[in-house]
N, C-alpha and C positions, 0 to 999 in steps of 0.2 A: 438529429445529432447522434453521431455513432459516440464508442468508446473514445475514439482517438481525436475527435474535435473536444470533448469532454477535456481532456487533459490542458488543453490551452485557455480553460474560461472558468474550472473550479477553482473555488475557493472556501475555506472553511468558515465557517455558517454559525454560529453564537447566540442569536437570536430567533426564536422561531414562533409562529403562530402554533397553539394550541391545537387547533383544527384537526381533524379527523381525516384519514387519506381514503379516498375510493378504496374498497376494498380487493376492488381490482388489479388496482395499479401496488399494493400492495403483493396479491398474489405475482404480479409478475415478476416480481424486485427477487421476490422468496424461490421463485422457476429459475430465472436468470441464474441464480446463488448457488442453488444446487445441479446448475448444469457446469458448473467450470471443473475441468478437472485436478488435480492433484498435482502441484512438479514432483512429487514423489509417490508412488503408489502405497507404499508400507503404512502412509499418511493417516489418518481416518479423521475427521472433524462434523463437530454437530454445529447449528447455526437456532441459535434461538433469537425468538422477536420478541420483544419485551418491551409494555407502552408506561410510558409512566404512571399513570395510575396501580401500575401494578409495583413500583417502586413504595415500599414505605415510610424508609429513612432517607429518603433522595435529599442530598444536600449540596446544592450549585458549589462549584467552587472553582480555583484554577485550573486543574485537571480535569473537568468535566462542564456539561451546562446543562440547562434543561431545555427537553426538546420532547414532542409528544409519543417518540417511537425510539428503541435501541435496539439494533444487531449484534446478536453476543457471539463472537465465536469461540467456540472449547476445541482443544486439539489433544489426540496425544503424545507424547513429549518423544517421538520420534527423531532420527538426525534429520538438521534441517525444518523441522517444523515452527519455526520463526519464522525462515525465509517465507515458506509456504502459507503461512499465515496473512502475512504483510502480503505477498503478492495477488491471495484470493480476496481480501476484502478492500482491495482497492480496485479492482476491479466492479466491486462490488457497487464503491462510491461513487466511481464513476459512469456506469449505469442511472445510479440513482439521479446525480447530477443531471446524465441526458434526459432523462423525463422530467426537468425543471423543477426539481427538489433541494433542499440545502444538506448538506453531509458534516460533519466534526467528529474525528477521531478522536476520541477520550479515555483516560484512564478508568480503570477494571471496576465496571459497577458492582458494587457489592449484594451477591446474588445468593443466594441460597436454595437448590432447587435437586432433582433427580441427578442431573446430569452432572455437577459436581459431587456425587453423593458412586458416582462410579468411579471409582480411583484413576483408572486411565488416562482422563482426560483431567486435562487444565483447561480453566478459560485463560484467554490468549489478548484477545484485542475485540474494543466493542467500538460503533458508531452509531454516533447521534444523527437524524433525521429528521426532518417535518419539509412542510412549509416554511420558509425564508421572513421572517418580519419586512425585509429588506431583500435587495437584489442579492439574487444568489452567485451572480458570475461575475466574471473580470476580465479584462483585459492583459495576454499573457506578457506584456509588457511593464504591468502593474508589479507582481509578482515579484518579492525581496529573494533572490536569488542569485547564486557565485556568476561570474562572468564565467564562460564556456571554457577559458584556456586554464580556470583554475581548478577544475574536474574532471579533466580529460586530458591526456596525450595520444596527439596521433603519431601513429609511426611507423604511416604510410599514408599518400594522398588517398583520402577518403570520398567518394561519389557522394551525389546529393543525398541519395536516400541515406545512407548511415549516418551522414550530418545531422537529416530529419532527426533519427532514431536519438541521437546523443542527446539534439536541444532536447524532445519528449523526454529523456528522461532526467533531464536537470529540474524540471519544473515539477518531480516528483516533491510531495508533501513530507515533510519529518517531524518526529518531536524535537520540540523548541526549533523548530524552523533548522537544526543541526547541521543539515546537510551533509551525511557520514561520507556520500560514495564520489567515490574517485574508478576513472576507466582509462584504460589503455585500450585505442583503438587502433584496429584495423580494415583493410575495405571488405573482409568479409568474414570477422568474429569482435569482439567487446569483451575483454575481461573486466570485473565487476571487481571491485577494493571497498572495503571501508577505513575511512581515516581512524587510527587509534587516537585513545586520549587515556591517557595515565591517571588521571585525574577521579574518572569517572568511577561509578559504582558497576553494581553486577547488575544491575538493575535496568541502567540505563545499555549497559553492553546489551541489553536484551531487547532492550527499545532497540538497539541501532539497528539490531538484524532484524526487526521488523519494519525500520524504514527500509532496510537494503531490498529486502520482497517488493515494497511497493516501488522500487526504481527497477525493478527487473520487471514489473508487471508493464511499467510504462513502454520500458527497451522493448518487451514480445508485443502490446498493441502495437507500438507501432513497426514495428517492422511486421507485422500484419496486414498494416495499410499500405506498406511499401510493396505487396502482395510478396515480401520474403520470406523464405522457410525458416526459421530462426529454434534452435535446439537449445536449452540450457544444459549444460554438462558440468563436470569436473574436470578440470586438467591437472593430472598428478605432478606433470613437468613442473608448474607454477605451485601445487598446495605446498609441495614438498620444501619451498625454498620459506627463507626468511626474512621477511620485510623490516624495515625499521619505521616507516612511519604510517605502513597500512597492513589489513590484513587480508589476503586473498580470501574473495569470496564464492564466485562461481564465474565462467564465463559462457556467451552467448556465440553461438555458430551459426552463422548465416549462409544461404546460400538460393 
């Protein structure tokens, strides 16, 4: 199973056995991690593994669960390092997934360690891991998700592969299942939106552009698998204007 079959059969994972992972399979999750590169180069981020025994006030709750392994990532608070965030560690989970593991993105363990002790860096977003108590995948039919015409406008007849491209990245993961992003399609670019909400805190405005990375990771696999050249950029024509019910996020060039 590649990355891109992966996106159609995760699902996030709550219960997990204890068990101990090869250490193997372990090292390769941690190779894998640090071979992806940066959408931005200014970037810089650490990934630390962290087992739960090594938690000592670890306390299950909504925002978290307990699981025998955690990916922590720290970033520095460069522009865009949300996007960047979201987009490297879902990559990350879905790896994990293809080696028939279970994944859950969780709110920021509470860590105490060198790496927060260098001001630069923030921890960002961490995932839960192990063994699955339960089946770890799904059927992407299963999957509580917007219908297609409620996330997307084409506005141009679009070929199959960019269709591929859109469903892949509807079935991207959010907090609270949210589903911020909205696209404006074409047959051969995506620009990326997230839905505002007035409502929200800064907190969760922080979440959303960390689900928008993980829908933009799904957009680049799979137009990956589409063997297409897919560039994220900025479009200044679009940053510069102003939306009423979204906010420009980045857009995707195909070719």
């Amino acid at each position: 199973m590649n990355l891109y079959e992966a996106i159609f059969v995760r699902k996030s994972i709550r219960k997990y056995s204890m068990d101990k992972i090869d250490q193997k399979v372990i090292d390769h999750i941690m190779n894998f991690a640090d071979s992806i590169p940066m959408l931005f180069d200014d970037i810089k981020v650490k990934l630390e593994l962290v087992q739960l025994a090594d938690l000592k006030h670890f306390q299950p709750g909504i925002l978290t669960v307990k699981a025998p392994y955690y990916l922590v990532l720290y970033s520095t608070k460069e522009s865009g390092y949300l996007l960047n965030a979201g987009h490297l560690m879902e990559q990350i989970a879905l790896y994990i997934t293809a080696r028939g593991l279970g994944t859950c993105y969780i709110g920021n363990l509470n860590l105490k360690n060198k790496v927060l002790e260098e001001e630069e860096y923030e921890q960002v977003i961490a995932l839960a891991f192990g063994e699955g108590e339960y089946e770890v995948y799904r059927q992407s039919d299963k999957a509580k998700r917007l219908p297609l015409k409620s996330i997307a406008v084409f506005k141009e007849e679009a070929d199959k592969n960019v269709r591929s491209i859109v469903s892949a990245a509807r079935l991207a993961p959010s907090g609270m299942n949210s589903q911020p992003w909205r696209m404006v399609v074409y047959n051969n670019r995506i620009h990326l939106f997230c839905k505002k909400n007035i409502f929200i805190r800064n907190v969760m405005k922080e979440t959303g552009l960390l689900d928008m990375g993980i829908c933009l990771a799904h957009i680049l696999i799979a137009a990956e698998e589409m063997w297409l050249e897919a560039k994220p950029l900025y479009m200044n024509n679009i940053s510069s204007q102003s939306f009423k019910k979204n906010d420009y996020i980045i857009s995707v060039k195909m070719s």
